[in-house]
MARSEDO-334541 format. One line per field, with one value per residue (C-alpha): residue number from 1; x, y, z; residue in one letter. Coordinates in pm, whole numbers. Each point is the difference from the previous one (the first is absolute). Layout:
N
nr <- [NUM;...] $
x <- [X;...] $
y <- [Y;...] $
z <- [Z;...] $
rest <- [A;...] $
***
This chain:
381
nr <- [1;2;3;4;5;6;7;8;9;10;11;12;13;14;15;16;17;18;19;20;21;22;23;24;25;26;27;28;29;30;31;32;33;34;35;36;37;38;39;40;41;42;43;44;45;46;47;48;49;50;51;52;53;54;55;56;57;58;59;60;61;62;63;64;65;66;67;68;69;70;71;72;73;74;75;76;77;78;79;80;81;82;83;84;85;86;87;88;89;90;91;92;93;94;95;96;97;98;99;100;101;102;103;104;105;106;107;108;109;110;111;112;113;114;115;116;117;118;119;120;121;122;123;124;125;126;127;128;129;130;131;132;133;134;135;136;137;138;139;140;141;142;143;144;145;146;147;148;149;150;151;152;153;154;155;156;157;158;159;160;161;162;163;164;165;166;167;168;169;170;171;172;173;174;175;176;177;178;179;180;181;182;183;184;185;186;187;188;189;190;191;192;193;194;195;196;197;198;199;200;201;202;203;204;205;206;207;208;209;210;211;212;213;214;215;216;217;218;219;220;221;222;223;224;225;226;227;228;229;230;231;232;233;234;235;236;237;238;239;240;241;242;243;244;245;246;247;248;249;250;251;252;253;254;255;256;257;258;259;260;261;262;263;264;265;266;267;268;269;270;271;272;273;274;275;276;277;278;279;280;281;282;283;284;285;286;287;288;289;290;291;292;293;294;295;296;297;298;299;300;301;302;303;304;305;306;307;308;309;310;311;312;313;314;315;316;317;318;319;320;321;322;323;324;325;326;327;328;329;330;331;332;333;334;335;336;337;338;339;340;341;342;343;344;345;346;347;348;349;350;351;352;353;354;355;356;357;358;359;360;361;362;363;364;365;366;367;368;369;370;371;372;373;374;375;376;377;378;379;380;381] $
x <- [11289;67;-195;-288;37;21;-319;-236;133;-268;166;-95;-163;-234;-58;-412;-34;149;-158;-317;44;103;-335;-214;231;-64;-307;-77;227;-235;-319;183;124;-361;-189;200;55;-316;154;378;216;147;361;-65;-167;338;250;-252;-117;84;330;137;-208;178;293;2;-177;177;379;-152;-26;291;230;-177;263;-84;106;370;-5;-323;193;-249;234;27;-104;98;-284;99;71;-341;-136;5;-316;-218;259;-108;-47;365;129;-149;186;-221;-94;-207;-362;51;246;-241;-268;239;87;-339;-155;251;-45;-363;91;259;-300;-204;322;58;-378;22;337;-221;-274;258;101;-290;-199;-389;-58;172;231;-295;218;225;308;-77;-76;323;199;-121;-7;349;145;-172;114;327;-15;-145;238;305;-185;-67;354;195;-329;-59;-390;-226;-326;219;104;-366;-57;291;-132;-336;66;281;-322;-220;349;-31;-358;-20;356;-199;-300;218;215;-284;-264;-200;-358;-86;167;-171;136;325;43;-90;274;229;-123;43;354;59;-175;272;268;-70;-31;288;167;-194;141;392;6;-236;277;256;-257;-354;-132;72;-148;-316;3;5;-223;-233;63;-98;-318;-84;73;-222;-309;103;-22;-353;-51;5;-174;-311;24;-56;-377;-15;-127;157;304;-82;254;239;-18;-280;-316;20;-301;228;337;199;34;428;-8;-264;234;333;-250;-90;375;123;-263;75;389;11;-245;223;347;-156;-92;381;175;-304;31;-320;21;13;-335;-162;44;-44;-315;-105;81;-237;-264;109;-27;-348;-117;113;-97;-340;-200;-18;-21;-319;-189;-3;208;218;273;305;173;-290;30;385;42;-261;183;331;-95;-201;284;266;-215;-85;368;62;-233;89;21;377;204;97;421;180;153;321;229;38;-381;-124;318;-147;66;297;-181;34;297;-130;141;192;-191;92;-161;184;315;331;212;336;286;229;319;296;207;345;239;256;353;101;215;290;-77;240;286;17;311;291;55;364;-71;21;20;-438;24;-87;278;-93;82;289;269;315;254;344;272] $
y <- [7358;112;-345;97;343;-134;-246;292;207;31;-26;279;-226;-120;282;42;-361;50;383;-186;-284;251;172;-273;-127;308;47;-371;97;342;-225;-333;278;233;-366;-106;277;-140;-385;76;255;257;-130;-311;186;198;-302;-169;210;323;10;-234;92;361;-133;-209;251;348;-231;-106;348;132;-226;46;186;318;236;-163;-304;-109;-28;314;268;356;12;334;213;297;-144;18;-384;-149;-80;-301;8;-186;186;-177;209;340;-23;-143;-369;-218;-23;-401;189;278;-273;-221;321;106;-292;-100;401;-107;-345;199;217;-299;-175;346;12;-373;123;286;-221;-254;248;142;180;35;-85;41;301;161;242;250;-134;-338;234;205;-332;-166;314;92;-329;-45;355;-89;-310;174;248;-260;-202;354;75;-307;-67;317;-87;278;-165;-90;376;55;-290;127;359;-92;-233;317;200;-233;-29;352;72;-357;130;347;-154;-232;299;269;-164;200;111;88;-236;93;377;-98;-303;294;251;-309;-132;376;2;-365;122;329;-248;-226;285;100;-335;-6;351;-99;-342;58;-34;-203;-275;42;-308;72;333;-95;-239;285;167;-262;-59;392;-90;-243;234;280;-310;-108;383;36;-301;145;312;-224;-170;228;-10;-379;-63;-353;164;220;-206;160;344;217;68;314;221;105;-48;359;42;47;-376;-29;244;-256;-293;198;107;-329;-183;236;22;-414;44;233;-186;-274;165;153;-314;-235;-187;-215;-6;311;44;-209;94;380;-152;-160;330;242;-264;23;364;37;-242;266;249;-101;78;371;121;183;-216;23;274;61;188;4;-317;-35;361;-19;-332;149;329;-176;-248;241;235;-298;-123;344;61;-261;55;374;136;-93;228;-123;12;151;-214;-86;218;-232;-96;256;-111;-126;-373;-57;-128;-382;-126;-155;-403;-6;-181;17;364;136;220;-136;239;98;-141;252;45;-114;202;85;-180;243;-22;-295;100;-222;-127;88;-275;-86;88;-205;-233;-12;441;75;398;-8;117;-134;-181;341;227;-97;285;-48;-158;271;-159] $
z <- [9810;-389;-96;192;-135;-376;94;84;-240;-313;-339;-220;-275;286;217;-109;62;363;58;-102;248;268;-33;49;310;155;-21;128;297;57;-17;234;238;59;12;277;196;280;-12;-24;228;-114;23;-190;-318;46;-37;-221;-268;-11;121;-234;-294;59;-13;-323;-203;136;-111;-326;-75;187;-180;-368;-195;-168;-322;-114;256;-154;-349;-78;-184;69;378;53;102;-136;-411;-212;-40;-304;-213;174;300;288;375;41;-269;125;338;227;54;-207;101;144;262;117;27;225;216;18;92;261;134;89;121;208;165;78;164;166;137;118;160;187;90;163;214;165;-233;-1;-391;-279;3;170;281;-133;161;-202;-310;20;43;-267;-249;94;-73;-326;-76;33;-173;-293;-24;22;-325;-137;-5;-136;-270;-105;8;-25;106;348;29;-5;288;239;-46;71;305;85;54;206;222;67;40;251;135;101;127;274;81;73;68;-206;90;-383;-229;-323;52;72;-264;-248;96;-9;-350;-108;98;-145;-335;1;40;-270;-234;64;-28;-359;-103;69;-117;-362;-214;156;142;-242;135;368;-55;-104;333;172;-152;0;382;5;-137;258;221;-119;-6;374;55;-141;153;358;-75;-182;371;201;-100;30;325;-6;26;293;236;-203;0;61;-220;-230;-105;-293;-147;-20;-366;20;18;-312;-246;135;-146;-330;-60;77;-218;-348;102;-12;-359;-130;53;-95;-355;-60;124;-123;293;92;389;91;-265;214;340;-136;-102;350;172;-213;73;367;-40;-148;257;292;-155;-96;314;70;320;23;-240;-408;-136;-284;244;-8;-155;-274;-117;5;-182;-282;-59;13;-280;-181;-48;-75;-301;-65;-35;-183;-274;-42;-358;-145;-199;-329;16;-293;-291;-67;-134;-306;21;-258;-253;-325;-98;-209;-343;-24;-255;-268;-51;-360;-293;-380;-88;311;-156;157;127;-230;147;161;-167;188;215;-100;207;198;-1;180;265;191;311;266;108;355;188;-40;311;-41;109;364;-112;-21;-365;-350;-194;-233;192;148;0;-171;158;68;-210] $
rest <- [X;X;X;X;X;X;X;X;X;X;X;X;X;X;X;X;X;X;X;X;X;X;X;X;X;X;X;X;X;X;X;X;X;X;X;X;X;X;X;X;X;X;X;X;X;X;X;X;X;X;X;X;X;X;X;X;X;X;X;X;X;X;X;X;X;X;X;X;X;X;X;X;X;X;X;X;X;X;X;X;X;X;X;X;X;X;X;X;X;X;X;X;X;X;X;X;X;X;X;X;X;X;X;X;X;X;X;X;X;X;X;X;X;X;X;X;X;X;X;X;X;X;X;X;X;X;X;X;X;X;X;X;X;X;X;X;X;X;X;X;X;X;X;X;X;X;X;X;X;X;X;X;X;X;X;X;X;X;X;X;X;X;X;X;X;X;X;X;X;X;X;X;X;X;X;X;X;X;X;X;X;X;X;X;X;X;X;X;X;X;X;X;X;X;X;X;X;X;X;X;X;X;X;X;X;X;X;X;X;X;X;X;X;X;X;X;X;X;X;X;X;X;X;X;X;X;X;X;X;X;X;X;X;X;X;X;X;X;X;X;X;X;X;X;X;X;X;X;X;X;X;X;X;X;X;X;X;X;X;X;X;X;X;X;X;X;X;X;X;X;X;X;X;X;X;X;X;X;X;X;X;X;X;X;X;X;X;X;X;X;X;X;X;X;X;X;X;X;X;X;X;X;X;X;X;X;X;X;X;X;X;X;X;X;X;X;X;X;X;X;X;X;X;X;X;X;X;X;X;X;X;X;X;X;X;X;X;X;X;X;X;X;X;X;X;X;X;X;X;X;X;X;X;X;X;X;X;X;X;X;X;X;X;X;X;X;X;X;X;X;X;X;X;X;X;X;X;X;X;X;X] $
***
């Protein structure tokens, strides 16, 4: 068992070579398993593609070593890397490793939705029972890899797959009539929690943070997501149609959108730029129909007196502070550098030596009374 451990085991020195050769496996598994899935059952694309691919990639990674075991010093997440240190230096794993446990994550969902199909269900992953199962093991599996890697882009994948567990989870157990209303309250809660999660772990666990925070993000899209649906009538199966969207949920988007722009400026993060990004785009897209036809009320009004009065504010006359205490000091003249015509200085005339005085003898050892051999009394004859 160790040799076959040892044998899928990538050596450090090689790891890009065998990330790189991961990739392209996978992805020739993805392609080899939606070709066949009208010729071959479900079962065999299970035991003969993804199953095993699964397998070899998710150990590759799972056995990779990481930080110290790598022979990468300083693996301690907490220590400040060195200059030019590696991802393997900074605590977390290389990026060969979070390729391997990526790619065998998504190999793992197609192996999961093969597993589902197998066993009775209509599609792929297409009933929330099959949805919950396979969500909730890939959750788990994410987290376990999450925990012994220290991988932040696999935080990011359990937390997201945590949330589709709970939303599919919800649907199966109350068999709701309005799923995009309920998915939002549940996406709201998620979002809380991972800010939260963010908040206690900033400074312990930066790069974990930010996966939550980032999983926030994509949480606050799949949010807008369901309110931009609710006008879709595509979509209409479901949840019902909406004449408008209550404007509580649009002010949650905007927050969102400049709370992910503005962490990302202070921690200069590029993530959470991005999905702040997606969800002010998401947000002027709701809010760009007015019920009632063209107006400039309310959100256009409030966003221009908002931004007017930031810039405004920024840009307000400064008051100059006062100098330095020693500011207003004249300059000590510059020294001139001695030449020929420069007048040398007399020399001092030396000072009288003092009286030298004795210095004191240390105590006699041969004493045990603590006194100097001096001042010893007289002995009584």
């Amino acid at each position: 068992m160790r040799r076959l451990a040892d044998a899928v085991r990538p050596h450090p020195h090689r790891g890009d070579v065998v990330a790189a050769g991961a990739v392209v496996l996978a992805l020739g598994l993805i392609v080899a398993d939606l070709r066949l899935v009208d010729a071959w059952a479900a079962g065999v694309r299970l035991a003969v593609l993804s199953a095993p691919g699964a397998l070899l990639v998710l150990a590759m990674g799972a056995l990779a070593r990481v930080g110290q075991d790598a022979g990468v010093p300083g693996s301690s997440e907490g220590a400040p890397p060195a200059p030019g240190a590696t991802d393997g230096a900074r605590g977390g794993p290389r990026p060969y490793v979070t390729i391997l446990l990526v790619g065998g994550l998504v190999l793992a969902l197609l192996a999961l939705s093969d597993l589902a199909d197998a066993l009775g269900d209509d599609g792929r992953l297409a009933s929330p029972a099959a949805t919950t199962f396979a969500a909730g093991v890939l959750t788990a599996l994410a987290v376990a890899l999450a925990a012994t890697k220290r991988s932040a882009l696999v935080t990011l994948v359990a937390c997201v797959a945590g949330l589709v567990t709970v939303l599919a989870l919800a649907d199966l157990i109350f068999l709701l009539d309005d799923r995009l209303e309920a998915f939002r309250y549940l996406l709201l809660a998620g979002l809380i929690c991972l800010v939260v999660a963010a908040t206690f772990t900033r400074d312990a666990h930066r790069r974990q943070a930010v996966a939550f925070v980032n999983a926030g993000g994509v949480a606050l899209a799949g949010l807008a997501v369901t309110l931009a649906a609710e006008r879709i009538p595509a979509l209409a199966p479901i949840g019902p149609l909406a004449e408008g969207t209550p404007w509580a949920w649009e002010l949650v988007v905007l927050v969102g959108g400049g709370a992910l722009l503005a962490y990302a400026a202070v921690d200069r993060e590029p993530g959470p730029a991005y999905l702040g990004a997606l969800a002010l785009a998401l947000f002027a897209g709701l809010t760009v129909d007015a019920d009632g036809g063209p107006s400039l009320l309310w959100w256009p009004v409030v966003l221009l007196v908002i931004g007017l009065g930031a810039v405004a504010f920024g840009l307000r006359p400064r008051e100059e502070l006062p100098p330095d205490p020693g500011a207003e000091r004249p300059a000590a003249p510059p020294t001139p550098m001695p030449g020929p015509d420069t007048e040398q200085p007399a020399p001092s005339a030396p000072v009288p030596a003092g009286p030298q005085r004795e210095a004191p003898r240390p105590p006699s050892p041969l004493w045990s009374g603590g006194e100097r051999s001096d001042e010893r009394s007289p002995s009584p004859r």
